[in-house]
C-alpha positions as CSV (number, residue, x, y, z in Angstrom):
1,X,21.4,-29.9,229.7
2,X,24.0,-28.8,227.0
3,X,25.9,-31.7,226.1
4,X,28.2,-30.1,223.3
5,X,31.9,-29.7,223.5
6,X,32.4,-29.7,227.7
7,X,28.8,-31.7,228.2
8,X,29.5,-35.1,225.8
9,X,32.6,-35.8,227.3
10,X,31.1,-35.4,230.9
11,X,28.0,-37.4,229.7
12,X,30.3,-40.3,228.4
13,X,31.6,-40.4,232.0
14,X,28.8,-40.4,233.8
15,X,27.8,-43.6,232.3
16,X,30.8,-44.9,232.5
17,X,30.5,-44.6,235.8
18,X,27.2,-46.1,236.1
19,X,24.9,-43.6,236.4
20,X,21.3,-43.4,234.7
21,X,22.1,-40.4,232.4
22,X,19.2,-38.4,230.2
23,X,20.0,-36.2,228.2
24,X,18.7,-32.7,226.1
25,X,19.7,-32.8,222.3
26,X,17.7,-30.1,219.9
27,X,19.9,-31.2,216.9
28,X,19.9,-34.6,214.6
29,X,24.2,-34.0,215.3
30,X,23.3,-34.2,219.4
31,X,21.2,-37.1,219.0
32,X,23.1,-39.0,217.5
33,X,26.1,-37.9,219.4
34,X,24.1,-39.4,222.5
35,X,22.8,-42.3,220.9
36,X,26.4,-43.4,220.4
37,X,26.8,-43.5,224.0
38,X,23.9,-45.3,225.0
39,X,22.2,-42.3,226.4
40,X,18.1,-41.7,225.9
41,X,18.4,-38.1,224.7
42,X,15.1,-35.8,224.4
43,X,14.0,-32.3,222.4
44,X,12.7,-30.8,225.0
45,X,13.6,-30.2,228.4
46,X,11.0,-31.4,230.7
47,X,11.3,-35.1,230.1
48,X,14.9,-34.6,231.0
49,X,14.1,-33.1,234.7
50,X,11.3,-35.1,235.4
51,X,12.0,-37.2,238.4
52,X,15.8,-36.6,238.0
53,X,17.7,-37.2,241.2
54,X,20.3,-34.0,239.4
55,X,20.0,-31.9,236.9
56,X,23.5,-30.9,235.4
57,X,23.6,-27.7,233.4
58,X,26.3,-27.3,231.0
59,X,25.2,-24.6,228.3
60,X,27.4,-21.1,227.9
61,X,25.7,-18.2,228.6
62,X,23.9,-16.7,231.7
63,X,20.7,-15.9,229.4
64,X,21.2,-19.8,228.6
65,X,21.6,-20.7,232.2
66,X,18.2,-18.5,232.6
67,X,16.1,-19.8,229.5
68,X,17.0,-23.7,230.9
69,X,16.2,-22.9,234.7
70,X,13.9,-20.3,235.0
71,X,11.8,-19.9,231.7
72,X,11.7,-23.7,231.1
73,X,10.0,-26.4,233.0
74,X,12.7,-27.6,234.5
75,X,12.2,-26.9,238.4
76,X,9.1,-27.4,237.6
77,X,9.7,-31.5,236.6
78,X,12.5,-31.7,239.4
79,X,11.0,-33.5,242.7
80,X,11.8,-32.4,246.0
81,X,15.2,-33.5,247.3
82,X,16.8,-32.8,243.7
83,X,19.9,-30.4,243.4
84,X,20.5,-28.2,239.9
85,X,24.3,-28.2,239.5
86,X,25.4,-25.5,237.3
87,X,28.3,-25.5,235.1
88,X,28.3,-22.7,233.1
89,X,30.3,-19.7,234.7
90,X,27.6,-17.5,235.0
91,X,27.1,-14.3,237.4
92,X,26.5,-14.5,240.9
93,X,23.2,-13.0,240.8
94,X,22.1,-15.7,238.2
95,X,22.9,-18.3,240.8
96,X,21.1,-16.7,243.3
97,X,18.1,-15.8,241.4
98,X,17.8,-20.1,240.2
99,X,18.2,-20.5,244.3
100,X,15.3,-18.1,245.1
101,X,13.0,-20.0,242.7
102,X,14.1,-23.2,243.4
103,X,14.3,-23.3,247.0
104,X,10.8,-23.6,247.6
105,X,10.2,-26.3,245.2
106,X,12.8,-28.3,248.0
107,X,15.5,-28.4,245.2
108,X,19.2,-27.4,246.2
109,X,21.3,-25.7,244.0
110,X,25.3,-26.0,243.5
111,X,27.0,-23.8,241.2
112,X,30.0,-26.3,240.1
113,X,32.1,-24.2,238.6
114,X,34.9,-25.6,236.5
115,X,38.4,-25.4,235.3
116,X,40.0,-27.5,232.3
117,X,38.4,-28.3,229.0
118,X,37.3,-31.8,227.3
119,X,40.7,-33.8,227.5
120,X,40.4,-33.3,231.3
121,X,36.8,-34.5,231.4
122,X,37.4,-37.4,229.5
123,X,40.8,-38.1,232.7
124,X,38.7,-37.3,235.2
125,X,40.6,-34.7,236.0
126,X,38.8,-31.6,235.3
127,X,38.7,-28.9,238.7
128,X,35.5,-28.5,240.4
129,X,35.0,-24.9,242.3
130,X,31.5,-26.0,244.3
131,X,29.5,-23.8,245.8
132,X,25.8,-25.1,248.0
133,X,24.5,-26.6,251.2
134,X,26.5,-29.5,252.6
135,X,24.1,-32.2,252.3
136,X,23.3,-31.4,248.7
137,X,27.1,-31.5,247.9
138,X,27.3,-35.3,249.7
139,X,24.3,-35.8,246.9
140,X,26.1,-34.5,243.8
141,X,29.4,-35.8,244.4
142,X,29.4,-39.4,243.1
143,X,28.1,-37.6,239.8
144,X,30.6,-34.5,240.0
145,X,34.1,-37.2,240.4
146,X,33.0,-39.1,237.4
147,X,34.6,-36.5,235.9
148,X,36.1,-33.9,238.4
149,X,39.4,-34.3,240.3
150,X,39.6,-32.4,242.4
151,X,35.7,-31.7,243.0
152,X,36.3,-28.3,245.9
153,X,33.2,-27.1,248.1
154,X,34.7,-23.6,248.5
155,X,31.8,-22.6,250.6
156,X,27.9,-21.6,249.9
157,X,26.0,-21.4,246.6
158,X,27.3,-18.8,244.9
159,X,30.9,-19.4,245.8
160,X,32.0,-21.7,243.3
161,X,31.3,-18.8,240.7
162,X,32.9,-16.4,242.9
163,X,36.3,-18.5,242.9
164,X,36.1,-19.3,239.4
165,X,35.5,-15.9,238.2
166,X,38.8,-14.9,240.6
167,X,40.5,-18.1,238.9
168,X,39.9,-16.7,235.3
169,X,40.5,-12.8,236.0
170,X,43.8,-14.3,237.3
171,X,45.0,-16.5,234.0
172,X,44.2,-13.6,231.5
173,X,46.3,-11.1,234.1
174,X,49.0,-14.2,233.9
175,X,48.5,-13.6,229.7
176,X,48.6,-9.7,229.8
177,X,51.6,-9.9,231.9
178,X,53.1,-12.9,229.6
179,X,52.6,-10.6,226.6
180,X,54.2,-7.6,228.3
181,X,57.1,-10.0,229.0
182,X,57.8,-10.9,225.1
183,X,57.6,-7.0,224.3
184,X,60.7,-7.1,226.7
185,X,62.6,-9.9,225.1
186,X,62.0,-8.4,221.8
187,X,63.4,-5.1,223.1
188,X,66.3,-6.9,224.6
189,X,67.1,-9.3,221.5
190,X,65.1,-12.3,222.1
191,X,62.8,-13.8,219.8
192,X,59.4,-15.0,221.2
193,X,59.7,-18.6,220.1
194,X,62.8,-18.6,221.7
195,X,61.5,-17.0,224.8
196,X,58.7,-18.9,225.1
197,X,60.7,-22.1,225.0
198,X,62.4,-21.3,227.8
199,X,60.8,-19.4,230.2
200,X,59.0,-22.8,231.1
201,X,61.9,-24.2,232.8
202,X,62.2,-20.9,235.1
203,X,60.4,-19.7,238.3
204,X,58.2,-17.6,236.0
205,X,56.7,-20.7,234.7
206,X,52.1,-21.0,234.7
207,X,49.8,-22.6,233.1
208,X,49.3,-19.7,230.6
209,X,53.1,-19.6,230.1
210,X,52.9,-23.5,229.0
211,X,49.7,-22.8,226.9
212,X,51.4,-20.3,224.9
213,X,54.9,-21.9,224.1
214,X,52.8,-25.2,222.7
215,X,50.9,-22.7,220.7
216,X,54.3,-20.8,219.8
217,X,53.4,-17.2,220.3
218,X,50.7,-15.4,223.0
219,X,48.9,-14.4,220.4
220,X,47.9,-17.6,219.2
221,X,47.3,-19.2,222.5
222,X,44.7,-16.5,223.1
223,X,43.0,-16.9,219.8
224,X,42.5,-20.6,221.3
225,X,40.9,-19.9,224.2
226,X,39.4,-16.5,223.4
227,X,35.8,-17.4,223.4
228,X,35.5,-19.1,226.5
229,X,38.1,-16.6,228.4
230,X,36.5,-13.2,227.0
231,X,33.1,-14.4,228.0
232,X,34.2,-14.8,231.6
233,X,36.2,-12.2,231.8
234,X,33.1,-9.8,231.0
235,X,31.4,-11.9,233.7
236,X,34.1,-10.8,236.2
237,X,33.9,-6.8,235.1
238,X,30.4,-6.2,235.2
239,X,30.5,-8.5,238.8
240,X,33.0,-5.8,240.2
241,X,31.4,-3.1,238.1
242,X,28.2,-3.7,239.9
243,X,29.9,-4.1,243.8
244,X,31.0,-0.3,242.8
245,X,34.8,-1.6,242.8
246,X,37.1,-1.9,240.3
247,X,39.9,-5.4,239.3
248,X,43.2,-2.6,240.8
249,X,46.4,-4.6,239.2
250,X,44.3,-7.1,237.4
251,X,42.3,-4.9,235.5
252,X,46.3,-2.9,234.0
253,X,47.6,-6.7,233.9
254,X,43.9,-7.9,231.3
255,X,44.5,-4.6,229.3
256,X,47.6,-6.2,228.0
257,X,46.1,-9.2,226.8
258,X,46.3,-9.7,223.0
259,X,42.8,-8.5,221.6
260,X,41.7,-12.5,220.8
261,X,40.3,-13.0,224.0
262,X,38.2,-9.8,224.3
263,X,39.4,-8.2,227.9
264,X,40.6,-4.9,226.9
265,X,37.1,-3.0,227.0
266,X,37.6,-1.5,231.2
């Protein structure tokens, strides 16, 4: 469910990996998209679930997550014994609340969590935070290393989330903080190209550091990944917001990030 620009790429490994893949496309660009790889592809969503050992949701929004699992007919169509893996970084309480109504159906859920974009899909090396019961992990997992290395249980459902929220809160902090650090090398004399070319080879080096000097400035490294980043990050706030807490350093480090990726609202 939602095979645009993370989903394709894992749907072309899935069947390269042998497995029977269906798949939902509400657009003639999707259909054809799937048709290409061999996949049957459906408008609506029930044909999809029905009888479907997994159901792999890959959309972007937690109203999307909601509309697919619990408006649809998707648990409905799922038989007993079948797990809904979720991929979209939703709040925890959207995980929870698919687990309340599909637990009684027998269906598992694991929220899966993940970190890397399309080019580490189509490696098979995209990260997998995991979060569900045991034995529906040992289910999913030939599906979730078609495409995921390394594919982490990090605990319960609900935990893959949790880590992945921590995970993001953590790379815009590492952004903030890199932006505060090219205010200093201008103040001191130092260009930011210049800056950004070197830093890399010190012990401040991170993936946001190496993001930004192949983009040449922080400011246009966060335009890149803005959409996806701000959307988590306002995940993350209104998860803390609602535990009556607050991000401490964290929340001063994303108030520094350049306004692209939409985590300066506190």
């Amino acid at each position: 469910m939602g095979a645009g620009r993370m989903g394709l790429p894992m749907v072309r490994q899935l069947c390269a990996a042998g497995h029977d893949v269906r798949a939902l496309a509400r657009s003639d660009a999707a259909r054809h998209a799937l048709e290409q790889e061999g996949v049957t592809s459906f408008s609506e969503a029930a044909p999809v679930a029905t009888g479907a050992d997994a159901v792999l949701v890959c959309v972007f929004t937690d109203e999307q997550v909601r509309d697919v699992c619990l408006s649809g007919p998707v648990l409905e169509e799922m038989p007993p014994g079948s797990v809904v893996v979720l991929h979209t970084t939703v709040s925890p309480g959207t995980v929870a609340d698919v687990a309340e109504r599909a637990g009684p159906r027998g269906i598992d859920v694991v929220d899966a969590a993940v970190s890397g974009g399309p080019h580490d899909i189509a490696a098979g090396r995209l990260t997998v935070f995991a979060g569900g019961p045991d034995t529906a992990m040992e289910r999913v997992r030939p599906a979730l290393e078609a495409y995921g290395d390394p594919v982490l249980h990090v605990g319960p459902a609900g935990t893959g989330v949790r880590v992945k929220l921590v995970n993001n809160a953590l790379f815009a902090a590492h952004i903030g903080l890199l932006a505060e650090a090219v205010r200093l090398g201008t103040r001191l004399g130092v260009d930011e190209r210049t800056l950004l070319g070197a830093l890399p080879h010190g012990s401040g080096a991170s993936r946001a550091l190496a993001g930004a000097a192949a983009r040449g400035s922080v400011e246009a490294f966060t335009t890149s990944v803005g959409g996806f980043l701000g959307k988590d990050i306002a995940v993350v706030r209104r998860a803390v917001a609602e535990l009556g807490g607050d991000l401490g350093a964290l929340g001063d480090a994303l108030s520094a990030v350049p306004s692209g990726a939409g985590t300066r609202t506190r």
